[in-house]
Backbone as XML, in Angstrom:
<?xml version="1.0"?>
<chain id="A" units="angstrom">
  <residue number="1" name="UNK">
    <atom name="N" x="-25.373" y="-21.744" z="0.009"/>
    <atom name="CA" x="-25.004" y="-20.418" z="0.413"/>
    <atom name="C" x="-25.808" y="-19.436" z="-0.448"/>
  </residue>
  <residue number="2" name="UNK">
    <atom name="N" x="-26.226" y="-18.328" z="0.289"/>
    <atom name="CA" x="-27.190" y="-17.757" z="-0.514"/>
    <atom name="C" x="-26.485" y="-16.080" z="-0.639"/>
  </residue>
  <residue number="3" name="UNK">
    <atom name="N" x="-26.788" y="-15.073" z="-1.035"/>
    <atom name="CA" x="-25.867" y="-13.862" z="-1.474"/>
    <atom name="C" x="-26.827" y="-13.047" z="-1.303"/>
  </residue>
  <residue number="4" name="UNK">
    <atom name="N" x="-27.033" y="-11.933" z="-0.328"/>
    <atom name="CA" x="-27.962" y="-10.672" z="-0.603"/>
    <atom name="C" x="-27.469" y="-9.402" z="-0.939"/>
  </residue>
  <residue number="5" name="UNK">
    <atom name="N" x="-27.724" y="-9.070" z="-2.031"/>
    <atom name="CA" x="-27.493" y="-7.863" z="-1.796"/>
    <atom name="C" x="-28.484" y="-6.728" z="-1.664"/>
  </residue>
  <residue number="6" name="UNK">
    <atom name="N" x="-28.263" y="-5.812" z="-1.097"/>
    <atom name="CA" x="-29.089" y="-4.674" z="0.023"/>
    <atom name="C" x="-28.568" y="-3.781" z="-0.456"/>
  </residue>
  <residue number="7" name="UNK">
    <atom name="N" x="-29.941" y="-2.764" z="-0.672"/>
    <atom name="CA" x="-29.197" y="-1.670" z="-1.493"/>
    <atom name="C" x="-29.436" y="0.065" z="-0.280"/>
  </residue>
  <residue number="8" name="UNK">
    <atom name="N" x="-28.191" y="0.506" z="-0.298"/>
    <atom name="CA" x="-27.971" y="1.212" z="1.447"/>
    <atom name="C" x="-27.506" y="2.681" z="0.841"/>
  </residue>
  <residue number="9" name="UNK">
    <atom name="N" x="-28.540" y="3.556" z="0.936"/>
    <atom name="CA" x="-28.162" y="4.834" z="0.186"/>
    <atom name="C" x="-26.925" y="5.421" z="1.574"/>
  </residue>
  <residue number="10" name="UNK">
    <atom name="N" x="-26.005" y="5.860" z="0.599"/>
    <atom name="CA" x="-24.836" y="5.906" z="1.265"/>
    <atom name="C" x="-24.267" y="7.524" z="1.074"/>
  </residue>
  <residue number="11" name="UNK">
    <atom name="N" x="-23.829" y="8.269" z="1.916"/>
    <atom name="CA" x="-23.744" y="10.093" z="1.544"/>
    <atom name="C" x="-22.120" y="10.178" z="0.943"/>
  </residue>
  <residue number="12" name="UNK">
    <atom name="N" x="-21.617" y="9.380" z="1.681"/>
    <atom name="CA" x="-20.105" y="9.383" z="2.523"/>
    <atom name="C" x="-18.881" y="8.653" z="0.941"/>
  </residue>
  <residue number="13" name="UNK">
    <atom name="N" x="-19.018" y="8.853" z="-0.368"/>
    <atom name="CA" x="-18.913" y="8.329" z="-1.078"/>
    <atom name="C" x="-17.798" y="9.364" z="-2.013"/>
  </residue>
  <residue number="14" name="UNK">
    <atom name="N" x="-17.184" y="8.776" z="-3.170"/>
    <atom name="CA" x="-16.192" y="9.609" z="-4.232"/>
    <atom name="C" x="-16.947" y="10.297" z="-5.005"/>
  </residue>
  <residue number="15" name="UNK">
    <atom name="N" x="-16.653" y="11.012" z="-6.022"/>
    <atom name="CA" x="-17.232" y="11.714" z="-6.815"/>
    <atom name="C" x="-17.735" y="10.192" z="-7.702"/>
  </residue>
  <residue number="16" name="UNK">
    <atom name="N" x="-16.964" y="9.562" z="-7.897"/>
    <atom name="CA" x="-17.637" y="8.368" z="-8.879"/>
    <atom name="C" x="-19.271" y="7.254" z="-8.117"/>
  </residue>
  <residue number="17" name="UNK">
    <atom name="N" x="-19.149" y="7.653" z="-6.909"/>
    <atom name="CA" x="-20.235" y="6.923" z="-6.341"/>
    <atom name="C" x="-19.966" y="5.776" z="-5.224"/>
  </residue>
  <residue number="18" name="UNK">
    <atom name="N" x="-18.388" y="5.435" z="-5.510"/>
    <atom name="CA" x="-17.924" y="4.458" z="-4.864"/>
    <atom name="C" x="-16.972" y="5.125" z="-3.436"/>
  </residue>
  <residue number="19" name="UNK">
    <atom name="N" x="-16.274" y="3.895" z="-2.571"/>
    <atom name="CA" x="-15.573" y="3.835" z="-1.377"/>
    <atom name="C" x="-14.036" y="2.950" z="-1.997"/>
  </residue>
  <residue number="20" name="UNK">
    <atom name="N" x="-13.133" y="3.741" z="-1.770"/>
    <atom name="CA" x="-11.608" y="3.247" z="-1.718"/>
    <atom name="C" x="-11.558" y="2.027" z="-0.694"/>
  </residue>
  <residue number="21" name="UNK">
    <atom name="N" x="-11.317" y="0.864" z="-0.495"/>
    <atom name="CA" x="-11.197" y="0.234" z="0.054"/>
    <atom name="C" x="-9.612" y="-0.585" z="-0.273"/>
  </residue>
  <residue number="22" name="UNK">
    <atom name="N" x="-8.706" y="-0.087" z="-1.323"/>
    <atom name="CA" x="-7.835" y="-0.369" z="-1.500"/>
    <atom name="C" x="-6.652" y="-0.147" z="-0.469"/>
  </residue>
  <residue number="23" name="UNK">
    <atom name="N" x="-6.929" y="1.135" z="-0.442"/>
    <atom name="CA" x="-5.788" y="2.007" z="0.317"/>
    <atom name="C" x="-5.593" y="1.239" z="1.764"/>
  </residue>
  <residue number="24" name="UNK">
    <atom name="N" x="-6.349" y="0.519" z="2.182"/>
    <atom name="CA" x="-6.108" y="0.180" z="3.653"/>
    <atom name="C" x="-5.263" y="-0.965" z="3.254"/>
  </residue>
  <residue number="25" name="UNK">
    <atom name="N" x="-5.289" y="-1.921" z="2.246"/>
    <atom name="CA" x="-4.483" y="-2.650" z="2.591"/>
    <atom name="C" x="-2.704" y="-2.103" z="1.907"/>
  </residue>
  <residue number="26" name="UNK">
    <atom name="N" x="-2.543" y="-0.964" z="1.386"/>
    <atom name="CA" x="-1.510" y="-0.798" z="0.914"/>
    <atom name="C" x="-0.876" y="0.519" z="1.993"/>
  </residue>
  <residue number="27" name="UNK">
    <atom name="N" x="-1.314" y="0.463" z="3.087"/>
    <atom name="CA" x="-0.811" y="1.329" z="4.077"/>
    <atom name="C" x="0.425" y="0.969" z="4.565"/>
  </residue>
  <residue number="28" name="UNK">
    <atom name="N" x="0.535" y="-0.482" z="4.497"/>
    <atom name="CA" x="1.965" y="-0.808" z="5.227"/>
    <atom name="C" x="2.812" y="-1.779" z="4.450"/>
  </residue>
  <residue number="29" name="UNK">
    <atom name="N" x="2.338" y="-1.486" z="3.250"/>
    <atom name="CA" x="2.772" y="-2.810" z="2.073"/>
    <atom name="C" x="4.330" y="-2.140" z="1.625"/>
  </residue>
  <residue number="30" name="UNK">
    <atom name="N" x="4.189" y="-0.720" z="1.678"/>
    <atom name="CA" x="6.276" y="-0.015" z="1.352"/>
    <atom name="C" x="6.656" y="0.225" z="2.829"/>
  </residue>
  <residue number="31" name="UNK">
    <atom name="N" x="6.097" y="-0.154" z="3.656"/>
    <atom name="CA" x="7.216" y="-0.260" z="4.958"/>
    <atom name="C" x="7.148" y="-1.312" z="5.394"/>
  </residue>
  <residue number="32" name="UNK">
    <atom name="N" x="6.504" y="-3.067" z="4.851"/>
    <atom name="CA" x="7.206" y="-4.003" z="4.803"/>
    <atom name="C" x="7.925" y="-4.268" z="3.510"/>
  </residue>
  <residue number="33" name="UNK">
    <atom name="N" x="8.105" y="-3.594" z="2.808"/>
    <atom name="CA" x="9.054" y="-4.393" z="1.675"/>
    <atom name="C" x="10.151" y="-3.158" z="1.920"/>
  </residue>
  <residue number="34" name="UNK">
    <atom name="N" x="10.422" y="-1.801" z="2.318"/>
    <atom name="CA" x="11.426" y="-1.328" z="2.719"/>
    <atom name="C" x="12.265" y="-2.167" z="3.765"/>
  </residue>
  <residue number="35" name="UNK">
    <atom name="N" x="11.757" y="-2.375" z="4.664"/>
    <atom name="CA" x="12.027" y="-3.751" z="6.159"/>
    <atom name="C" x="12.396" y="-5.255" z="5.216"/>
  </residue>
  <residue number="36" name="UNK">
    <atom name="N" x="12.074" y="-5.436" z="4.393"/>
    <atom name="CA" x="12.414" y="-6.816" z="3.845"/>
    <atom name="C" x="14.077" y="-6.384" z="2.944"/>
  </residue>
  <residue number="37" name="UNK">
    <atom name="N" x="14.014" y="-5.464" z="2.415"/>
    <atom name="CA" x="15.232" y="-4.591" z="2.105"/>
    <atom name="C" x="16.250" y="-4.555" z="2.718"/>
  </residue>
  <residue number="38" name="UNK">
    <atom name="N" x="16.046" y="-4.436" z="3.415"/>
    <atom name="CA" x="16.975" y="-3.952" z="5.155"/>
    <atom name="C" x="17.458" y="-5.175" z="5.364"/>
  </residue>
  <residue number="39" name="UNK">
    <atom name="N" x="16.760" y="-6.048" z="5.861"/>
    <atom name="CA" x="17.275" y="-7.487" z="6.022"/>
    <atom name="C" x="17.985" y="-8.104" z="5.577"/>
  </residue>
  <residue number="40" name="UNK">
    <atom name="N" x="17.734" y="-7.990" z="4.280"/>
    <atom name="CA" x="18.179" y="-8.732" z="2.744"/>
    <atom name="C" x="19.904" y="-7.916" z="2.696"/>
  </residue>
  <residue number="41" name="UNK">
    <atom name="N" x="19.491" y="-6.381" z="2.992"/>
    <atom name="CA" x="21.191" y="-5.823" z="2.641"/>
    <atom name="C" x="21.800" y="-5.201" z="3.477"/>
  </residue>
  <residue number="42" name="UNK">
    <atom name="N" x="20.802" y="-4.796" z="4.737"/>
    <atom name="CA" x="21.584" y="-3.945" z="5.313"/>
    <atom name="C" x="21.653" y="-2.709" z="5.231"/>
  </residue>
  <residue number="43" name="UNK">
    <atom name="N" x="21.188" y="-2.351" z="4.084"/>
    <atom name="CA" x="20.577" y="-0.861" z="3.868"/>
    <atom name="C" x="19.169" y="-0.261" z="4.499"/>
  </residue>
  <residue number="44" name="UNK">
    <atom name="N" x="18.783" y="0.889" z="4.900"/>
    <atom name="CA" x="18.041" y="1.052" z="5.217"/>
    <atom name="C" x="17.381" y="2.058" z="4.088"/>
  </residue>
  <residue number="45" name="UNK">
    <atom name="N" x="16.733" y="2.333" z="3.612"/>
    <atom name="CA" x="16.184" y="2.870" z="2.345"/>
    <atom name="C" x="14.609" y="3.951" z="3.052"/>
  </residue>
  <residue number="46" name="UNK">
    <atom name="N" x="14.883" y="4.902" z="2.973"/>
    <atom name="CA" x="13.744" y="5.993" z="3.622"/>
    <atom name="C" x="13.340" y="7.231" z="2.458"/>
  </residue>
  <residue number="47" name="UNK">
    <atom name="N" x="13.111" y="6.319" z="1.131"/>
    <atom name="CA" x="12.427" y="7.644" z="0.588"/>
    <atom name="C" x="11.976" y="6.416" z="-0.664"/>
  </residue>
  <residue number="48" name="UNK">
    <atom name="N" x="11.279" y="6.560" z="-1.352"/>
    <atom name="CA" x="10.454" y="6.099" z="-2.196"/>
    <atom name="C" x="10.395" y="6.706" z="-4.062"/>
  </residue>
  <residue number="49" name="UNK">
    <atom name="N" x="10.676" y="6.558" z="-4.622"/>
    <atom name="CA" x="10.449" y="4.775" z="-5.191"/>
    <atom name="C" x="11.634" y="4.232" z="-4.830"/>
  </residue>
  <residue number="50" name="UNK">
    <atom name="N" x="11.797" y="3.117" z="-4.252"/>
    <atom name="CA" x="13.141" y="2.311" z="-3.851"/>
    <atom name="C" x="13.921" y="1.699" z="-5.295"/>
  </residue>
  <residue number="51" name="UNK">
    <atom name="N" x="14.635" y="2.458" z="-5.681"/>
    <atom name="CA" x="15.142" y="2.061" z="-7.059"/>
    <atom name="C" x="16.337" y="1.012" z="-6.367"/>
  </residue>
  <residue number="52" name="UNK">
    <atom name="N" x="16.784" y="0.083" z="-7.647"/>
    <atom name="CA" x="18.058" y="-0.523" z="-7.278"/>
    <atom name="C" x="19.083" y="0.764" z="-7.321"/>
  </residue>
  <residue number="53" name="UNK">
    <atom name="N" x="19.604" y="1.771" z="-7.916"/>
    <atom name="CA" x="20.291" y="2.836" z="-7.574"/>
    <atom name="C" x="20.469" y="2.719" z="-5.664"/>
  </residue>
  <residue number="54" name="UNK">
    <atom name="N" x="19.066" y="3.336" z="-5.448"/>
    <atom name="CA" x="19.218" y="3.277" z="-4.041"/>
    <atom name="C" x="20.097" y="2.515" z="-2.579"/>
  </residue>
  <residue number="55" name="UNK">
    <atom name="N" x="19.462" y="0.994" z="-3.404"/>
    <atom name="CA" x="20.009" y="0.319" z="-2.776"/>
    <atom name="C" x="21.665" y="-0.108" z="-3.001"/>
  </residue>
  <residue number="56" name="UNK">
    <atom name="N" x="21.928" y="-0.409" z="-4.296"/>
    <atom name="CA" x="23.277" y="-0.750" z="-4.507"/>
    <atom name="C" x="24.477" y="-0.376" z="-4.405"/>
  </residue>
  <residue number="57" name="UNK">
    <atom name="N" x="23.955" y="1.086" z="-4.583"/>
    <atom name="CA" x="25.102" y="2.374" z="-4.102"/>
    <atom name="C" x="25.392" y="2.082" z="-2.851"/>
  </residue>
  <residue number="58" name="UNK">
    <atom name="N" x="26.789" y="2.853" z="-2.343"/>
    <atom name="CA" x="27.152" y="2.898" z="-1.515"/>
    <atom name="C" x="26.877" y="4.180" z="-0.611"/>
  </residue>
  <residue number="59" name="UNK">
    <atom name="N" x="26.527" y="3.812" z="0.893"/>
    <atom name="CA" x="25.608" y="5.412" z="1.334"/>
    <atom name="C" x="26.406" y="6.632" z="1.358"/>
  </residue>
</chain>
């Protein structure tokens, strides 16, 4: 297996030079673990940071 890398002047970039590529996978990562919540208690939890407060209380 061989590896190229290609160097691709790019406009579309952060002030640091780079591309976020994080953010896409954390788009739906607190509305499946809110949904895994739910399941688990029965609570439905709609605001963030999901503290145990949140959940344990009674609504």
């Amino acid at each position: 297996m061989t590896i190229d890398l290609i160097e691709v002047h790019d406009e579309v970039v952060g002030p640091l030079g780079v591309k976020g590529v994080g953010e896409i996978g954390q788009v739906g990562a607190a509305a499946a673990i809110a949904n895994a919540v739910f399941h688990a208690t029965g609570r439905r939890i709609r605001e963030l940071p999901m503290t145990a407060e949140l959940v344990m209380d009674p609504p």
